[in-house]
C-alpha atoms as one frame of an Amber mdcrd trajectory, in Angstrom:
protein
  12.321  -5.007 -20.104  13.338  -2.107 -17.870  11.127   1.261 -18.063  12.198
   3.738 -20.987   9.264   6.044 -20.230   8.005   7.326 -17.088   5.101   9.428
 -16.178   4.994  11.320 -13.405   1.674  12.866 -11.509   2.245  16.257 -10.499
   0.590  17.419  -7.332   0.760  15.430  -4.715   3.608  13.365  -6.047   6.182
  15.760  -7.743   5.433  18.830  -5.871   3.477  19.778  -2.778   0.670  22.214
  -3.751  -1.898  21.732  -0.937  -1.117  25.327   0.431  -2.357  26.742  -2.379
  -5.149  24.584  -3.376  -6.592  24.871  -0.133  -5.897  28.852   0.133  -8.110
  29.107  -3.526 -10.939  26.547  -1.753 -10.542  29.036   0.640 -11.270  32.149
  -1.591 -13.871  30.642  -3.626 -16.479  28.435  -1.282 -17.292  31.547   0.725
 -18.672  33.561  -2.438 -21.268  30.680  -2.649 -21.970  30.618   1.068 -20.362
  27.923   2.186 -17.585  27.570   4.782 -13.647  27.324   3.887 -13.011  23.796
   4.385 -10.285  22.266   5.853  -7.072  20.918   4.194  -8.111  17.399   5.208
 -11.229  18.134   3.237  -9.631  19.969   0.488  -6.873  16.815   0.288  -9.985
  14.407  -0.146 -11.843  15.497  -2.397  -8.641  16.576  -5.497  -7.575  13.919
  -7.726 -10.007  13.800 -10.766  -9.589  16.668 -12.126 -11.024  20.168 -10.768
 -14.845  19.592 -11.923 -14.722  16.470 -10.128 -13.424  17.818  -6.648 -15.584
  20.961  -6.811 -18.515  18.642  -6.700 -17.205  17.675  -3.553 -18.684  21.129
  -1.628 -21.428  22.709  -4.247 -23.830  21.530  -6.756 -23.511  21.182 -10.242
 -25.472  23.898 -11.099 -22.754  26.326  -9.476 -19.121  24.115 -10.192 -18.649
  26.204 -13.913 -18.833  29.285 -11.912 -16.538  28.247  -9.272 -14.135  26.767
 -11.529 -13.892  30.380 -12.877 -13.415  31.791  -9.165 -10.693  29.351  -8.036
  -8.855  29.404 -11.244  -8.408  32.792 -11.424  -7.655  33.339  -8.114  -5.236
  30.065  -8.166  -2.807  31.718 -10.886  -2.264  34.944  -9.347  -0.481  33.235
  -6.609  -0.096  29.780  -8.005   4.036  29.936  -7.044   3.981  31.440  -3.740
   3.807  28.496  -1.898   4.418  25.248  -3.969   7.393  23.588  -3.136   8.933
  20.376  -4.598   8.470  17.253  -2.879  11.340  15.503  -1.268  13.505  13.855
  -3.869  11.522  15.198  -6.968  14.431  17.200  -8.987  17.116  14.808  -7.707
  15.011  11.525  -9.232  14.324  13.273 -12.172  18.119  14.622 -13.064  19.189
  10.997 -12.023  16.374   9.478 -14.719  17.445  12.289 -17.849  20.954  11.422
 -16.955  20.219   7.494 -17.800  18.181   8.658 -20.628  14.944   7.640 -19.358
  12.263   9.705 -21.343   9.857  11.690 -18.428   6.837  13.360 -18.655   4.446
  14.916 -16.193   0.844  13.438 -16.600  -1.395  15.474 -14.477  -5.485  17.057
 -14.357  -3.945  20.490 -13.081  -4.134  22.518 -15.789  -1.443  22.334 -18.368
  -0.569  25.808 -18.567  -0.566  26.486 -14.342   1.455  22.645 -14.502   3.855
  24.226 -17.293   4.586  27.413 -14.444   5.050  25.233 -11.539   7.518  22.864
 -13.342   9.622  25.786 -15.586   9.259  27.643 -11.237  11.207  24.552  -9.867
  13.328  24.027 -12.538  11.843  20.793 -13.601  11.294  21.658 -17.472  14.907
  20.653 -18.581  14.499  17.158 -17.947  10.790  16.777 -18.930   9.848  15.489
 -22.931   6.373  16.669 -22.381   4.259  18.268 -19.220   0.685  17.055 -20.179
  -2.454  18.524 -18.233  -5.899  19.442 -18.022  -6.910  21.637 -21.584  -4.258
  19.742 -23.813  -6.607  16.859 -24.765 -10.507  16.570 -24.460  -9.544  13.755
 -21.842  -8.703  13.502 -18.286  -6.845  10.916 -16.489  -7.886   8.069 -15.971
  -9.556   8.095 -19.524  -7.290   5.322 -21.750  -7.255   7.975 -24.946  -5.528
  10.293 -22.867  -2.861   7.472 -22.131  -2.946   6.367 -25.859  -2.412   9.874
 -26.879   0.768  11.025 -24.303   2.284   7.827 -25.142   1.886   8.011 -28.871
   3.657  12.057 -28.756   6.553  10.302 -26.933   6.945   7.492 -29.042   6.286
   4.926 -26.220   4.857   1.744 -25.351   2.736   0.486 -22.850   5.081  -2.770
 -22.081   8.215  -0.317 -20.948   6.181   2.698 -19.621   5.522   3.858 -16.037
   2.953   5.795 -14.273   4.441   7.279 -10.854   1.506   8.614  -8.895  -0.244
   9.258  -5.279  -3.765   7.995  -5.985  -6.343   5.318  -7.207  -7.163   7.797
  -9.848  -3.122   7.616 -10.972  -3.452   3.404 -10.706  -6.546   3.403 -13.386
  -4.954   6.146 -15.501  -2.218   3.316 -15.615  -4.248  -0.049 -16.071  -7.007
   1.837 -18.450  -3.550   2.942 -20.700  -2.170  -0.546 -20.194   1.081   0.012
 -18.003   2.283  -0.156 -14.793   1.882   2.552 -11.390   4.100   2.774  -9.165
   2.571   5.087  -6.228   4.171   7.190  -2.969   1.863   8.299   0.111   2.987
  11.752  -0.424  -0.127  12.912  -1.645  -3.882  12.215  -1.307  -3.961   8.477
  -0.242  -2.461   6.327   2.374  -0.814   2.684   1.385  -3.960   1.286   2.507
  -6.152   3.037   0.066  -3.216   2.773  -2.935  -2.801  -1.312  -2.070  -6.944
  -1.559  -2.512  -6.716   0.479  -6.045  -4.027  -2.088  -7.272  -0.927   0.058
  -7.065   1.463  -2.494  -8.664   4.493  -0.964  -6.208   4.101   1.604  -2.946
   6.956   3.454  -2.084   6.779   6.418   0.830   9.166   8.662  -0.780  10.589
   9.592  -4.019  13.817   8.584  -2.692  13.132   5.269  -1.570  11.187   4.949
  -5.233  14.002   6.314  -6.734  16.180   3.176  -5.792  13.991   0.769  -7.086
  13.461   2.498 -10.367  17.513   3.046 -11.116  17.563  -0.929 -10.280  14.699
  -1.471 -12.747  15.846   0.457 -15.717  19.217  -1.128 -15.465  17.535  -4.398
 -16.406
């Protein structure tokens, strides 16, 4: 059975928003006294969820207070510099047009994820944009799957998860359904082949060709 439900990981996969992840790294670190870091350190450490990376450069005892920093200082200029990857609206538009039910399935926050994609004029084709605050769960946790996929009416056999990283591949396998992944993001196809990724595409265009064949089944 073709796909009749795909989700789709935001950052790193349907939009480019390293700029300003790394500027609000940027802002916050130095309050606590530690350097900026670089956007090769910035790009390792996101993926599960802002708690998770934060650990990456400060302790535990100080990652609620950051969190506070960097979110606060992330909205004020969340849309100044994201920018849709290559492909994104066209492979979306050409999905809704075929009827293909989409969702974005993300650990931004919902409500800076709900900006970005009403910013690049992603909303119209989008059932759902799920995120970070909706649910007491985070990707990959399988009730977070269970619950997006019971809102849309879906099912595991005919759903999709297109992603960048291992944390997108478990969010898939823990829910029961398939990732597809691109090396647009955080992780190279080396990394993505070791996590399981069941497909690895390097562009949304080249993954948008395989997915038109596969929903025509």
């Amino acid at each position: 059975m073709g796909f009749r439900t795909i989700l789709l990981d935001l950052d790193g996969t349907l939009v480019d928003a390293f700029t300003t992840i790394h500027r609000a790294y940027g802002h916050t670190l130095p309050h606590f006294g530690r350097p900026a870091p670089t956007m090769a350190e910035v790009r390792r450490a996101v993926g599960g969820g802002l708690r998770n990376a934060m650990a990456h450069f400060l302790p535990e005892e100080l990652i609620t207070e950051a969190i506070a920093l960097h979110t606060a200082f992330t909205d004020r200029i969340l849309l100044e510099d994201v920018q849709p990857m290559p492909g994104a609206l066209a492979l979306l538009q050409a999905l809704h047009a075929r009827g293909t039910t989409l969702a974005v399935y993300t650990n931004k926050h919902a409500g800076a994820s709900r900006r970005i994609c009403a910013h690049l004029g992603f909303t119209p084709f989008l059932a759902g944009v799920y995120g970070a605050g909706d649910t007491p769960w985070l990707k990959p946790q399988p009730e977070l799957a269970a619950h997006v996929l019971d809102e849309l009416h879906a099912e595991p056999a005919t759903t999709l998860l297109v992603g960048d990283s291992p944390f997108d591949v478990q969010a898939a396998h823990n829910g029961g359904f398939v990732c597809w992944c691109v090396t647009t993001g955080t992780h190279d196809a080396e990394q993505l082949t070791a996590a399981s990724a069941d497909r690895i595409f390097t562009c949304l265009p080249e993954l948008q060709v395989a997915l038109l064949t596969e929903i025509a089944r």
